[in-house]
ZAMARGU-4260 file (C-alpha; in steps of 0.2 Angstrom, whole numbers, plus 5000, padded with zeros to 4 digits):
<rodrens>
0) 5009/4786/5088 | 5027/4794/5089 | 5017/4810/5078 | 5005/4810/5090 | 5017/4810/5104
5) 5028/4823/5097 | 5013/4835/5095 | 5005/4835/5113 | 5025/4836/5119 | 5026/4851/5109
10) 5009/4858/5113 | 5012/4857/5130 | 5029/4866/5128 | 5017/4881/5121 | 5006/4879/5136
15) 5019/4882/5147 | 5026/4896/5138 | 5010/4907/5137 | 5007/4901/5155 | 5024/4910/5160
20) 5019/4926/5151 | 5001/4927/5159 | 4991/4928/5142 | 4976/4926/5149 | 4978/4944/5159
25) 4981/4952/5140 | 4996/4953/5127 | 5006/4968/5125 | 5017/4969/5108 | 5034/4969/5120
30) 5025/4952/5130 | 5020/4943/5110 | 5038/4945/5105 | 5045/4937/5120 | 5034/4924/5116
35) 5038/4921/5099 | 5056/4922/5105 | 5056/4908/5117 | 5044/4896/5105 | 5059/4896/5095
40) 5065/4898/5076 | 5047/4892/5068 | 5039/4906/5078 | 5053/4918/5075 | 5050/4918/5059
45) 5032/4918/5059 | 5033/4934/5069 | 5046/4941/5056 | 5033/4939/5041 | 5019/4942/5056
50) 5027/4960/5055 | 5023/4965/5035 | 5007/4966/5040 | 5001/4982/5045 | 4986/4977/5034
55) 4981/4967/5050 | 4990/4970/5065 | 4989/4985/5072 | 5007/4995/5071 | 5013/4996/5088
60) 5013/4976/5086 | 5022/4978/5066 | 5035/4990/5075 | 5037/4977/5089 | 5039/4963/5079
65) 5053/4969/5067 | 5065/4968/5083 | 5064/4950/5082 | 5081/4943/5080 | 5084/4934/5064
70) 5102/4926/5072 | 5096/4910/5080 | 5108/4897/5083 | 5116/4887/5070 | 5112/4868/5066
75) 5126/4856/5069 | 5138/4856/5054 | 5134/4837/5054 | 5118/4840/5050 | 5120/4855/5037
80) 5131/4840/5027 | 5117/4828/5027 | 5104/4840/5021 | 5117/4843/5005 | 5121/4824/5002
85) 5102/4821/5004 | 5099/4835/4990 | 5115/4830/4981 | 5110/4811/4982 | 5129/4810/4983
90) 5145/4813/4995 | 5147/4831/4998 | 5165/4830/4992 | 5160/4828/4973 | 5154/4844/4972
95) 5163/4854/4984 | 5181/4855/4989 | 5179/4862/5004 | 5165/4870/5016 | 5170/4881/5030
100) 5164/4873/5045 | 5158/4890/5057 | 5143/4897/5047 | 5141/4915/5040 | 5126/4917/5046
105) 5111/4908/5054 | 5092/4910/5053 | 5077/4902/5054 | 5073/4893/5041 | 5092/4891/5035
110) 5109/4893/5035 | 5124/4903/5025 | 5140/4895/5023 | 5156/4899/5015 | 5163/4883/5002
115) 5173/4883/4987 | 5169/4871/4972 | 5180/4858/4966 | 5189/4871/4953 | 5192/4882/4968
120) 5180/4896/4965 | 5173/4904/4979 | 5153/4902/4982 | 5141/4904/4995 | 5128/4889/5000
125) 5114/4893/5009 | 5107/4874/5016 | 5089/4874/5022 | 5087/4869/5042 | 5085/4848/5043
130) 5067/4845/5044 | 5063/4864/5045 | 5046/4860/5033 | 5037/4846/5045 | 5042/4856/5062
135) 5034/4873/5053 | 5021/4862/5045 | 5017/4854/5063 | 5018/4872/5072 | 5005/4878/5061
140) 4993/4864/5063 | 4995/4869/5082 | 4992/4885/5080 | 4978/4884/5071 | 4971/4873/5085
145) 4975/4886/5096 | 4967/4902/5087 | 4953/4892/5086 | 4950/4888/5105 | 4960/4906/5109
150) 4946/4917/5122 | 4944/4935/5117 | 4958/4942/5125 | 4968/4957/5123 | 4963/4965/5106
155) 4972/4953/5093 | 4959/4940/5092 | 4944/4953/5091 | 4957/4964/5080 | 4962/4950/5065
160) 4956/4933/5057 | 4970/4924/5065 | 4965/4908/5052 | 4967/4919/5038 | 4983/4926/5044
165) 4989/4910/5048 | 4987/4902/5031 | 4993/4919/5024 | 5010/4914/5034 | 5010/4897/5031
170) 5009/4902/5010 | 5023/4915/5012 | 5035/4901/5024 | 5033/4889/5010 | 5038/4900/4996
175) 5055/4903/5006 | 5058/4886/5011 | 5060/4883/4990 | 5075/4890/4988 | 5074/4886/4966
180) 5059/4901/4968 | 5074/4911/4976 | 5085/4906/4962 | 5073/4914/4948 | 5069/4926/4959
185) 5088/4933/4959 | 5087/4930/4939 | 5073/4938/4938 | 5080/4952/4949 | 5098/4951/4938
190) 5088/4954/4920 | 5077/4969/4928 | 5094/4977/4933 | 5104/4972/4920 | 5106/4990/4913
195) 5111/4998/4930 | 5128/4998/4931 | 5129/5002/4947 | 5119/4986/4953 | 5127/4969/4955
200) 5119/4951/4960 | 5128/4937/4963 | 5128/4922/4950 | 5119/4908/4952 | 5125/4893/4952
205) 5109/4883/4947 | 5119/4865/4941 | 5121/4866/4961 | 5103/4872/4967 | 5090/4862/4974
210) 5073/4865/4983 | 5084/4864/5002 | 5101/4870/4993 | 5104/4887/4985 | 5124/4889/4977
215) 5128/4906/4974 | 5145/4917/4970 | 5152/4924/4984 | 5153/4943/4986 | 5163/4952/4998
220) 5161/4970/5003 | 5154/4984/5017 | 5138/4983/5023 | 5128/4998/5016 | 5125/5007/5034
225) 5144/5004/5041 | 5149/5022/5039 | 5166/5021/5045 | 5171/5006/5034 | 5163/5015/5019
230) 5172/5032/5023 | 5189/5022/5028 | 5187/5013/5008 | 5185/5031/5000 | 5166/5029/4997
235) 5156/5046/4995 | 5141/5043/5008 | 5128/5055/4998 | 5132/5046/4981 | 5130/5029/4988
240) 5112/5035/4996 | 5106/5042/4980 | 5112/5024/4969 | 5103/5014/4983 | 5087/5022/4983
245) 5086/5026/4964 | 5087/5010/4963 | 5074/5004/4975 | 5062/5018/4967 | 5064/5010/4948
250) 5060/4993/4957 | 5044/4997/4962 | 5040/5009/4948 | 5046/5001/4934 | 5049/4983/4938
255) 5034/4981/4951 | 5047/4966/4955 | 5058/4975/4972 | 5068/4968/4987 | 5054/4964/5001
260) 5066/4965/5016 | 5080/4978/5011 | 5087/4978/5026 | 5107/4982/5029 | 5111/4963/5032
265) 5107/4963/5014 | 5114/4975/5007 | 5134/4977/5003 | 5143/4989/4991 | 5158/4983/4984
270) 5169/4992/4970 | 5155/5006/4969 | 5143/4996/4967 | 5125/4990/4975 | 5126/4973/4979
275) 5109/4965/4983 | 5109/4946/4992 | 5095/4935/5000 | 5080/4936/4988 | 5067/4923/4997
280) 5055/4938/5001 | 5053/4948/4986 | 5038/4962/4983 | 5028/4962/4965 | 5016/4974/4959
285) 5006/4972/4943 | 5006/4985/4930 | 4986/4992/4934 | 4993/4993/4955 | 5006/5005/4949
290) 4996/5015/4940 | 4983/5017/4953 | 4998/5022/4965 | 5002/5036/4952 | 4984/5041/4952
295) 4986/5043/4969 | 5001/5051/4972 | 4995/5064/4959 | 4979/5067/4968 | 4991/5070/4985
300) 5001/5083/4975 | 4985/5092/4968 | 4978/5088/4986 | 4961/5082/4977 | 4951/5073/4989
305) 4941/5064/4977 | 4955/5057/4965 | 4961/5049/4981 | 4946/5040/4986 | 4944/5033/4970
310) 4962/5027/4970 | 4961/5020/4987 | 4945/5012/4981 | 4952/5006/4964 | 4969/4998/4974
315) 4960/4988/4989 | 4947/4974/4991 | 4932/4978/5000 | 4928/4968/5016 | 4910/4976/5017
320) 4904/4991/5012 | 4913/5007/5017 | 4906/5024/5025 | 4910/5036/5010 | 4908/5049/5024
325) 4919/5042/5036 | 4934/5039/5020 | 4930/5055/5017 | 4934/5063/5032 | 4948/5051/5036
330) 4956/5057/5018 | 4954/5076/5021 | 4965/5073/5038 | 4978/5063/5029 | 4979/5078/5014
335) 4979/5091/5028 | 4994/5082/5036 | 5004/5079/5023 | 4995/5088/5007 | 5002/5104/5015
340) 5021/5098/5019 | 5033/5101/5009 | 5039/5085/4997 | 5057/5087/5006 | 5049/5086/5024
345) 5039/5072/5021 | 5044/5056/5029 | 5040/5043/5013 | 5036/5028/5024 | 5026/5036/5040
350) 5016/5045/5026 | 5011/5027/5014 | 5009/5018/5033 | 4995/5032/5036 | 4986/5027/5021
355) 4987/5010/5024 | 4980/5013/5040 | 4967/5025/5032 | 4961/5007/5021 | 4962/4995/5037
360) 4951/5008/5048 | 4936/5009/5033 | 4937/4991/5029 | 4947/4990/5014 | 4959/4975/5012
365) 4975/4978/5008 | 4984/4971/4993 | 5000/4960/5000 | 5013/4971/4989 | 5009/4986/4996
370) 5012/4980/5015 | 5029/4974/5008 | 5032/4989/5000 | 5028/5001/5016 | 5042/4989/5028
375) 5055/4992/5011 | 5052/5008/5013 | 5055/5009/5030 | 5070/5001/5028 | 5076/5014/5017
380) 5075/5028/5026 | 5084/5021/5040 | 5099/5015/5029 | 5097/5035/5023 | 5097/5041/5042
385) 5112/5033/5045 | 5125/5034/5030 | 5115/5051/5023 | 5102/5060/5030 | 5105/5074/5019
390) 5098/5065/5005 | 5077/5064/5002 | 5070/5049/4996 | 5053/5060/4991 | 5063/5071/4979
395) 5072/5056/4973 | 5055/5048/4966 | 5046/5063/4960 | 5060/5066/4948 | 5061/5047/4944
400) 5042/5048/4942 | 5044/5064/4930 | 5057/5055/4921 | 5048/5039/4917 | 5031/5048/4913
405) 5042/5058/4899 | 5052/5041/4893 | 5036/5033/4892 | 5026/5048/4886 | 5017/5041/4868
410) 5013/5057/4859 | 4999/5049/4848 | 4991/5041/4860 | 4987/5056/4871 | 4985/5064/4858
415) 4970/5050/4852 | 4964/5048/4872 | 4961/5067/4873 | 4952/5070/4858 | 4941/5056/4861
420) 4937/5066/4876 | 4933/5081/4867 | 4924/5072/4855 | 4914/5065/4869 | 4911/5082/4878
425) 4906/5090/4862 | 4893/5075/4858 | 4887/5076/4875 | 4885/5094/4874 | 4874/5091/4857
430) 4864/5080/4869 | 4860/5090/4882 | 4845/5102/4873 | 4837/5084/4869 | 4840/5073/4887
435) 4832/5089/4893 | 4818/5092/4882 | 4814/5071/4884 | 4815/5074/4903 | 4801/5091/4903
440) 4791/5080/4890 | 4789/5066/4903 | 4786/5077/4916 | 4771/5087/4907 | 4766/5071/4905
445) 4768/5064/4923 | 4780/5051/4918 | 4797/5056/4925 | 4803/5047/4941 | 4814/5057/4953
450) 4821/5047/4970 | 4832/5059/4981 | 4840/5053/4998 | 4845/5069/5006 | 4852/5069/5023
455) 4858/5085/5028 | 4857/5098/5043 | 4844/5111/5048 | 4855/5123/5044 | 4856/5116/5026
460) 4838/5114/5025 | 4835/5132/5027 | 4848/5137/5014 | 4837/5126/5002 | 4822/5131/5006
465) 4827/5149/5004 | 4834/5147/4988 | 4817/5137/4982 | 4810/5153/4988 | 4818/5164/4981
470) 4819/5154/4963 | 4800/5153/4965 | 4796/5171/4968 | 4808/5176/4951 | 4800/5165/4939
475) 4783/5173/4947 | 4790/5190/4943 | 4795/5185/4927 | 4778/5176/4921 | 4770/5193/4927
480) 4780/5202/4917 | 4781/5192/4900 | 4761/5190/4902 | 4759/5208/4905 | 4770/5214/4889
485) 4761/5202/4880 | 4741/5206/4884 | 4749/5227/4883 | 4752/5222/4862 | 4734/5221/4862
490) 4721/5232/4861 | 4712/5223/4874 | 4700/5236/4887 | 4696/5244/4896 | 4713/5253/4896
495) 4722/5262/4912 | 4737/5274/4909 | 4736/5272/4888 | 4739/5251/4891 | 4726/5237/4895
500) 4723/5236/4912 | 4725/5218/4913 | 4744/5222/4908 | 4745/5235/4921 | 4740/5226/4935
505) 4751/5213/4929 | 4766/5226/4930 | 4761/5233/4946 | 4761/5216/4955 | 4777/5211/4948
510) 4785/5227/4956 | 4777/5225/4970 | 4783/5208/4974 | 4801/5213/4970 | 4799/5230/4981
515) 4794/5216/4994 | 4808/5208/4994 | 4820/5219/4993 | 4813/5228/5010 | 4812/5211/5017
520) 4829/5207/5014 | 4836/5225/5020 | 4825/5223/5037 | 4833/5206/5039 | 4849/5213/5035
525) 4847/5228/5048 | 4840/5213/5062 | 4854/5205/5063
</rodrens>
């Protein structure tokens, strides 16, 4: 009864809020983030993960949603002590030997705060809200109440499948709330980077982590976009740039495991190096993604249509089927856009957004690590802009890409793929006399089946029919001519100029026909 109660108390806390903001007159993006805003930290968060997805929202409401403030404000520190001793099953104070009261930092679906174990050492302990999972869990109930009652309004509902994009949240919301997936996340993250010496992440404490508790070292240092404190500890602004995005680039290219949400909150550099924190939301691309992307990348270099298409084709998931004409189309803009820039003038993350937009608009869906990886990228390139613009993210990959096709370059087996090629070419070629002798056969003998679809403009239909024409007319001329050499071997009669007649007349046709058609194609020539 008290569930019940709770829900219509909250539902009707919704009403009001959508009632303030007019929904039913239409939804702006500025109006939906107030809205998220004032329906508290549940929603602030939905509208944080709401904003990777460029797949299904349209960008002016992606672009809108990233302002969303991820401060919300703190749980009691009554409350964060319970959540541990319910974790713990035991008093606080056997594990820690002190936890500083005024938190580090506070979102919505926890909290950071500083402690120190009973040895003294310095940690980190980020404790989950209290009830955080049955206030999301009840939110989302609600709102997929509400999608399914919601009237058309204002281009979202006729835009996405809200249910689908609800659950999609729901999924990514319950992976963050279990913070032991962060814990392997950050091991997993540690190993990858383990050779990089210019990368740290902090140690977890996993004797200490729980499913509502994470227990990690504590790490000091500047945030990676505070300029003046970087340039006041003697850090060079253009080296720190280029570790931070070669290393985001080997993520994605060589991991396909990277940093989802990249953005300066999470980032410090201490004693030189890149130190990467908060790991709930983390990016993965299998090894056959990757190589698509390449595929891609390398038909936007060679500015090949095709290779493109097939790549877009190859990465996404079909919602129905596409217009090949319209993809076309819509590739042969994108390459003219950016086909033509130079790689140093190409903004990295408007350019992958495009494409991404190019898959949404031909009904293409949109694998999830792609969406995380064009909001990375974003993120990136503002951390560039303001500690150092000089330095190009675009030039940065291409001579990471040249460098891992060389490392991973297997001489044998190119060697094997491209002779099977060859070997394949030159079999077919061997082939081809017979595939067309079989195919004349069968039409001799009226058995070959040929279906066309052609589509095409009067113009087009001309061009054809002239060409049949003019194919036409030459193989007359040469049947004339052959026949006629061959009956002028003989010494058929009656005979005209020393040569059987037959074979003249033959002859005399032939030349007339051509001597037609070249005056015909001079007058035409002189009309126009």
């Amino acid at each position: 009864m008290a569930k019940g109660k709770d829900n219509k108390s909250r539902l009707k806390e919704i009403k009001d809020v959508l009632l303030k903001y007019k929904i039913t007159k239409g939804i702006t993006p500025e109006k939906l983030r107030h809205i998220l805003e004032e329906l508290g930290p549940t929603f602030v968060k939905l509208g944080q993960i709401m904003s990777l997805h460029s797949d299904v929202l349209p960008r002016e409401y992606c672009d809108e949603l990233v302002k969303l403030n991820s401060e919300v404000t703190p749980m009691p520190f009554k409350e964060v002590l319970e959540v541990i001793e319910e974790s713990y099953c035991c008093n606080w104070r056997e594990v820690f030997k002190k936890i500083e009261k005024k938190p580090l930092g506070a979102a919505s679906i926890a909290q950071v705060h500083k402690a120190y174990l009973k040895d003294g050492q310095e940690v980190i302990i980020k404790v989950e809200r209290k009830g955080i999972y049955d206030i999301m869990a009840r939110d989302i109930t609600l709102m997929r109440k509400a999608a399914k009652l919601m009237p058309p309004i204002a281009n979202i509902r006729n835009m996405v499948d809200l249910q689908a994009v609800i659950d999609e949240l729901w999924s990514v919301s319950q992976e963050e709330m279990n913070f032991l997936k962060e814990a392997s996340n950050m091991e997993e993250f540690a190993s990858n980077n383990r050779d990089a010496v210019y990368v740290y992440v902090p140690k977890i404490y996993r004797e200490y982590t729980t499913n509502h508790v994470l227990v990690m070292e504590y790490v000091d240092g500047v945030a990676v976009n505070d300029r003046e404190a970087l340039l006041n500890n003697g850090y060079d602004l253009d080296e720190i740039g280029s570790k931070l995005v070669n290393n985001f680039i080997q993520q994605i290219m060589e991991n396909g495991f990277f940093h989802a949400d990249p953005h300066p909150g999470n980032i410090k550099v201490r004693d030189g190096k890149i130190v990467w924190l908060d790991m709930g939301m983390m990016g993965r691309l299998s090894e056959k993604d990757r190589q698509i992307m390449n595929r891609g990348i390398m038909g936007i270099a060679l500015n090949d249509i095709n290779m493109v298409e097939n790549a877009i084709l190859d990465l996404g998931n079909l919602w129905g089927k596409p217009d090949k004409e319209k993809l076309y189309e819509d590739i042969k803009e994108f390459l003219d856009e950016y086909g033509s820039t130079s790689m140093g003038n190409v903004e990295i993350s408007n350019a992958f957004q495009a494409l991404m937009d190019i898959m949404k608009n031909n009904k293409i869906g949109i694998p999830k690590g792609m969406t995380m990886l064009a909001r990375g990228l974003a993120h990136m390139e503002g951390i560039l802009a303001d500690i150092s613009p000089k330095i190009n993210m675009v030039d940065i990959a291409a001579a990471r890409m040249a460098e891992e096709k060389l490392k991973n370059f297997d001489l044998r087996k190119e060697l094997e793929k491209n002779a099977r090629a060859v070997y394949k070419s030159l079999y077919k070629g061997i082939e081809l006399p017979t595939i067309l002798s079989d195919a004349v056969r069968e039409y001799m003998a009226g058995q070959a089946r040929v279906k066309l679809r052609l589509e095409s403009t009067d113009k087009f239909n001309i061009v054809i029919y002239q060409a049949v024409r003019n194919i036409v007319i030459g193989l007359w001329v040469m049947a004339l001519m052959i026949g006629s050499s061959i009956v002028c071997l003989t010494d058929m009669t009656p005979k005209l100029f020393g040569i059987p007649a037959i074979g003249a007349f033959g002859y005399i046709m032939a030349f007339g026909i051509v001597f037609f058609v070249i005056v015909r194609f001079i007058y035409r020539k002189f009309k126009q």
